[in-house]
C-alpha positions in Angstrom: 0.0 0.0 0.0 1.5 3.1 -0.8 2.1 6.2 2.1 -0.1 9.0 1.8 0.7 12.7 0.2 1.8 14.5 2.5 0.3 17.4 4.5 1.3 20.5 6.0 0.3 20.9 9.6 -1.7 24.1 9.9 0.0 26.5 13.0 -2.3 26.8 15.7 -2.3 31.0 15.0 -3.6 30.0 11.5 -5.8 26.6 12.3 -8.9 28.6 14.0 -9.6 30.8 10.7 -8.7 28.1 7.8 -10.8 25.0 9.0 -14.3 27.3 10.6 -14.5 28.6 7.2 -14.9 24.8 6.0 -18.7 23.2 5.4 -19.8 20.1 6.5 -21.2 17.7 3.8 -23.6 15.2 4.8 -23.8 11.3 3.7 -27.2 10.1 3.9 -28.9 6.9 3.0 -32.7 7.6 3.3 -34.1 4.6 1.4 -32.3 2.0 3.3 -33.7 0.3 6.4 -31.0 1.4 8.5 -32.8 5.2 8.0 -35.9 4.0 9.7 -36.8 5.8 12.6 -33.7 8.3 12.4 -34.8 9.7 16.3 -33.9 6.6 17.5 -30.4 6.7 18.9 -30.2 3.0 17.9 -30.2 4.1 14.1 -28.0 6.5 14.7 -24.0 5.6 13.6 -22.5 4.8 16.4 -19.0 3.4 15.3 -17.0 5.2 12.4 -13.5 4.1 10.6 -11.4 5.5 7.9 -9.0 3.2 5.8 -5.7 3.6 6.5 -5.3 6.3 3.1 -8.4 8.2 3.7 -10.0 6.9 0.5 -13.1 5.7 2.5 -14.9 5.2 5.5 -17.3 3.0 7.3 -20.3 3.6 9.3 -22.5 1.1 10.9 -26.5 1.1 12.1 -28.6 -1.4 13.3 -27.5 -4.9 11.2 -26.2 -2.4 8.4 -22.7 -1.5 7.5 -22.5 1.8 5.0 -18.8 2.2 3.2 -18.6 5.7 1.8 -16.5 7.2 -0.9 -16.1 10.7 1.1 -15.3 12.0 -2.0 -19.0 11.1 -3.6 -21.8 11.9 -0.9 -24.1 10.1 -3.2 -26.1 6.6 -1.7 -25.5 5.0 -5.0 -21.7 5.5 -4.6 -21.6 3.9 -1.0 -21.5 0.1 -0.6 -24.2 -2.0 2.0 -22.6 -4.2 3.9 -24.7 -7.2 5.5 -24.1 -10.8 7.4 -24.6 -9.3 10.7 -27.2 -11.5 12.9 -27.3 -8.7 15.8 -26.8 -5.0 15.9 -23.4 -3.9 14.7 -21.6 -2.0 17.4 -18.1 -1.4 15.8 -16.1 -1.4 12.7 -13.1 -1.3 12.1 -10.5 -0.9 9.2 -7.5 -2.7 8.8 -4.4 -0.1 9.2 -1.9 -1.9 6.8 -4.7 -2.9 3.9 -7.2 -0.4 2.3 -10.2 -2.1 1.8 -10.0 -5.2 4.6 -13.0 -4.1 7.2 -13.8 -5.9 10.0 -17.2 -5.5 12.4 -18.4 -7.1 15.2 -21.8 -6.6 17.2 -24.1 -8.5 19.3 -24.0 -11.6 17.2 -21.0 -12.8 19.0 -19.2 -12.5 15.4 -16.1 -10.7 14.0 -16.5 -10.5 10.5 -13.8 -9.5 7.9 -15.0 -7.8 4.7 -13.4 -6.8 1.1 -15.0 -3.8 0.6 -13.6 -3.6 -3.1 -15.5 -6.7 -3.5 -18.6 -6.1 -1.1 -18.4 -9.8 0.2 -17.4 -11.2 3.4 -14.1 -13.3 3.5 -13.6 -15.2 7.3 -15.1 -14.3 10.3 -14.3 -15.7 13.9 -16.8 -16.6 16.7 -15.7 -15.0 20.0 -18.9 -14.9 21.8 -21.7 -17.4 22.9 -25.8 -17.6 24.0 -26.4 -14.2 25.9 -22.6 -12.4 24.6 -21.8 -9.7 22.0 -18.6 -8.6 20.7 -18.8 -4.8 21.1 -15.2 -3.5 20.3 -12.2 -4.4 18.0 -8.8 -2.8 18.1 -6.2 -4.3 15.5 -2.3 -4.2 16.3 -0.6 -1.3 14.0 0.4 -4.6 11.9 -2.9 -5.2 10.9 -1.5 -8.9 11.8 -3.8 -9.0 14.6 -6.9 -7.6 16.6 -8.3 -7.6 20.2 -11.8 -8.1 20.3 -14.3 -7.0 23.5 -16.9 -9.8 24.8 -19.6 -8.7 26.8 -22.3 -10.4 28.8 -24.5 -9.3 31.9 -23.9 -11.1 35.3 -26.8 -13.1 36.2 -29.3 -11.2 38.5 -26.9 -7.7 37.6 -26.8 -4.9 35.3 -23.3 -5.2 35.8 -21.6 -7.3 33.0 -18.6 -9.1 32.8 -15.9 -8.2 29.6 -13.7 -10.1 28.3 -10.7 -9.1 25.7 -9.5 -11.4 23.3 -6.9 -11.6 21.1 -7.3 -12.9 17.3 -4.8 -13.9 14.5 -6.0 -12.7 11.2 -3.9 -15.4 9.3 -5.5 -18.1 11.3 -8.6 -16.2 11.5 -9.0 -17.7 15.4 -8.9 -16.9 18.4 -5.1 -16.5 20.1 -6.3 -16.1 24.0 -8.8 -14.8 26.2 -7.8 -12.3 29.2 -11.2 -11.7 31.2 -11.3 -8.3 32.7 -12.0 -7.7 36.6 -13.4 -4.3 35.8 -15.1 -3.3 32.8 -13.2 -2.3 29.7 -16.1 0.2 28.0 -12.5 0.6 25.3 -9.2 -0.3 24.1 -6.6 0.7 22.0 -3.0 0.1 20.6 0.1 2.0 21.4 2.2 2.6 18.3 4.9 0.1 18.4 1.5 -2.4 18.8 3.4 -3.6 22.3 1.3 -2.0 24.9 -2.6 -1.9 25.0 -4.8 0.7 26.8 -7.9 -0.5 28.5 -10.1 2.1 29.4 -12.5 1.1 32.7 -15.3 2.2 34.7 -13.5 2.4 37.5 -12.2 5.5 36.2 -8.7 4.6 35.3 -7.0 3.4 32.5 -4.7 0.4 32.8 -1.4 0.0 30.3 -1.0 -3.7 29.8 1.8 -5.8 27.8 0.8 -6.9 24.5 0.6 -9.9 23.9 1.0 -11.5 27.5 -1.4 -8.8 29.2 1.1 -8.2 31.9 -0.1 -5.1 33.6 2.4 -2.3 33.5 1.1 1.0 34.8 -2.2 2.8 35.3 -3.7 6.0 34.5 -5.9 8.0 37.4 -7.0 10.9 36.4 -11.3 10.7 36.4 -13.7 10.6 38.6 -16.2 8.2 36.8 -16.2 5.4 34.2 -13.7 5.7 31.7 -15.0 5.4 28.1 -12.6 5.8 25.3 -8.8 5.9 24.9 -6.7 7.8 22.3 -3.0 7.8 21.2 -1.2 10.5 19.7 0.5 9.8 15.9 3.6 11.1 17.6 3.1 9.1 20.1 3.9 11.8 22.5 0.4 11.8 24.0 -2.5 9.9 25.0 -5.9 11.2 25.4 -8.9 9.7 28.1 -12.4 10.6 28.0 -14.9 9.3 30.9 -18.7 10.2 32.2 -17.3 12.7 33.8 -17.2 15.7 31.0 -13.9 15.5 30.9 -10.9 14.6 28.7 -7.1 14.4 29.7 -4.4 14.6 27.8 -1.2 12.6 29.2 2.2 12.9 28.4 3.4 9.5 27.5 6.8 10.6 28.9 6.4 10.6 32.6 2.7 9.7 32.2 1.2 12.9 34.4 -1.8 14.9 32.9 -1.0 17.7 31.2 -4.3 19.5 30.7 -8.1 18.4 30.8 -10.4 19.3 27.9 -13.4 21.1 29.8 -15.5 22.3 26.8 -17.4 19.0 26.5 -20.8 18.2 28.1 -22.0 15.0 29.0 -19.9 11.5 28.7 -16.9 11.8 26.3 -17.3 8.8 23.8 -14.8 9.3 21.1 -11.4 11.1 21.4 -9.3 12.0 17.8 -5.7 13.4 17.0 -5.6 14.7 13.4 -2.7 13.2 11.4 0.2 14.8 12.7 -1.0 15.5 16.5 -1.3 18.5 16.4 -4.7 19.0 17.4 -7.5 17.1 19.4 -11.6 16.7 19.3 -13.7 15.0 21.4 -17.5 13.8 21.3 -19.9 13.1 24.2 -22.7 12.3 24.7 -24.3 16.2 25.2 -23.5 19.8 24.0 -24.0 21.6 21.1 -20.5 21.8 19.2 -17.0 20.1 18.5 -14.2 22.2 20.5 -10.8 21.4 19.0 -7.5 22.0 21.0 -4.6 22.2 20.2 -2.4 19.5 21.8 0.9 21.2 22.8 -0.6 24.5 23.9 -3.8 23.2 25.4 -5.2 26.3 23.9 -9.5 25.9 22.3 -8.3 27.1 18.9 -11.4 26.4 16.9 -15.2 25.7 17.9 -18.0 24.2 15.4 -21.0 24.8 16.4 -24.2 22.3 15.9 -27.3 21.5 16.4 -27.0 18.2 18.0 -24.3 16.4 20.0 -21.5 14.4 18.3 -21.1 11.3 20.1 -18.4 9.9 17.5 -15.5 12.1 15.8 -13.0 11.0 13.6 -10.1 12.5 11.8 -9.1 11.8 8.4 -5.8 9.8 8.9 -3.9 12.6 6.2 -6.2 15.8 6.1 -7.8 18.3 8.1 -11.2 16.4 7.6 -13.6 15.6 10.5 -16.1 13.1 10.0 -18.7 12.8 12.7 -21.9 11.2 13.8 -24.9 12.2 15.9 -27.1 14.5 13.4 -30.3 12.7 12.3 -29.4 13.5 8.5 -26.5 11.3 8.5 -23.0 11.2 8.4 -21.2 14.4 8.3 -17.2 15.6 7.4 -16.2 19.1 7.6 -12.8 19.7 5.5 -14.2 20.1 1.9 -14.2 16.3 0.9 -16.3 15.9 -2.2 -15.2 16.4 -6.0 -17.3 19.5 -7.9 
């Protein structure tokens, strides 16, 4: 796969007056079942991922997975993705191969797709009766993923999560680590040797990859702990929790270097844009995306909008933001489509 053109990072003095002047074009698939009922937050996409060059990206709702060219807006240039016997709850692109997806949801499934080819080609049972895969995080690689199984304790709303790690060659599983809090997210360093489990306990626990062996852990919220973002650079690492806020960590002597106050209700989805220069979060509430910039920790650019973003993602080699949330559809601000 070739490497992406590259970009020129945008100063921070500059940033604020170059990307707010930047609409927000809207993907929507109205005649598909997956459009039904669009107040439902069930229908809503929940999970979004860009292939590793930028040239697409994946959406899921209900059993349906959408593909989009973000360079067409168009229905009839997305592809429809289904196989799924439960609601898909993530997707997730392969970083070292372009159009290799994989999805998981309540099912109990991870499925691998060729999006080029709009067919399935393996999948891998990780869960039983009464357990859902919910999350997938592949190693930098692509060689691997960790998968999230879920399933309620009996006579508890609590539920129990497991993570396991899966071989893509093999297309089975490798070995299951059950968790003794749970792990609402995960995610990779980028050397692919440490993984960052994000719990409800509040914390966020560095573990060896692939024996598990923990290594350090992050305190910094005051509630559960819901998503987990690294830094390109790898010079930071971002936590969101139920607790409005987001930190960002120096992955040098690990201590919180600032907390991202703009955002309203539970913080869902963190992003770095391609160089790390700047971060976005998305919760659960507000009215807006706030984007900081990451060395500063100065709000350099607010979007406002009409409905909260639960789901942000930045284009792996562009200042494009794709998010979800909006009843219309999908949405990217950064001027993605062709004339």
């Amino acid at each position: 796969m070739p490497a992406p053109r590259a970009r020129t990072p945008l100063p921070s003095g500059t940033f604020p007056s170059v990307f707010s002047k930047q609409k927000d074009i809207i993907y929507s698939d109205h005649s598909s079942s997956s459009s039904r009922s669009l107040s439902s937050s069930r229908t809503l996409s929940h999970t979004l991922s860009w292939s590793p060059l930028g040239n697409l990206i994946a959406t899921a709702s209900e059993r349906t997975i959408r593909v989009w060219n973000p360079e067409r807006n168009a229905s009839k240039n997305s592809t429809e993705l289904r196989g799924h016997g439960g609601y898909v709850d993530c997707v997730a692109f392969n970083p070292r191969k372009e159009a290799e997806l994989a999805s998981c949801g309540g099912d109990g499934v991870v499925r691998l797709w060729d999006v080029r080819a709009k067919k399935a080609t393996g999948e891998v049972r990780v869960g039983g009766a009464g357990q859902g895969a919910y999350r997938i995080a592949w190693r930098p690689d692509g060689g691997e993923m960790v998968v999230g199984r879920t399933e309620r304790k009996k006579g508890s709303r609590e539920r129990e999560d497991t993570l396991i790690s899966v071989s893509l060659s093999t297309l089975s599983q490798l070995e299951q680590f059950p968790q003794s809090l749970e792990a609402p997210s995960f995610t990779f360093s980028n050397s692919g040797l440490e993984l960052f489990i994000a719990t409800n306990a509040g914390t966020v626990d560095i573990v060896d990859y692939p024996s598990f062996s923990h290594l350090y852990t992050l305190r910094g919220h005051t509630a559960a702990c819901y998503c987990v973002a690294m830094s390109p650079t790898g010079a930071y690492v971002a936590t969101g929790a139920s607790d409005s806020l987001a930190m960002i960590w120096d992955t040098k002597d690990w201590i919180p270097k600032y907390p991202m106050t703009a955002l309203a209700g539970t913080v869902r989805s963190l992003s770095f844009t391609f160089d790390g220069s700047y971060v976005v979060g998305g919760s659960d509430e507000g009215n807006g995306l706030h984007i900081k910039h990451v060395e500063s920790g100065d709000d350099v650019c607010t979007i406002p909008l009409s409905t909260p973003t639960p789901c942000v993602a930045w284009h792996p080699n562009r200042y494009a933001l794709a998010y979800t949330g909006d009843p219309s559809g999908l949405k990217i601000i950064g001027g993605m489509t062709r004339s």
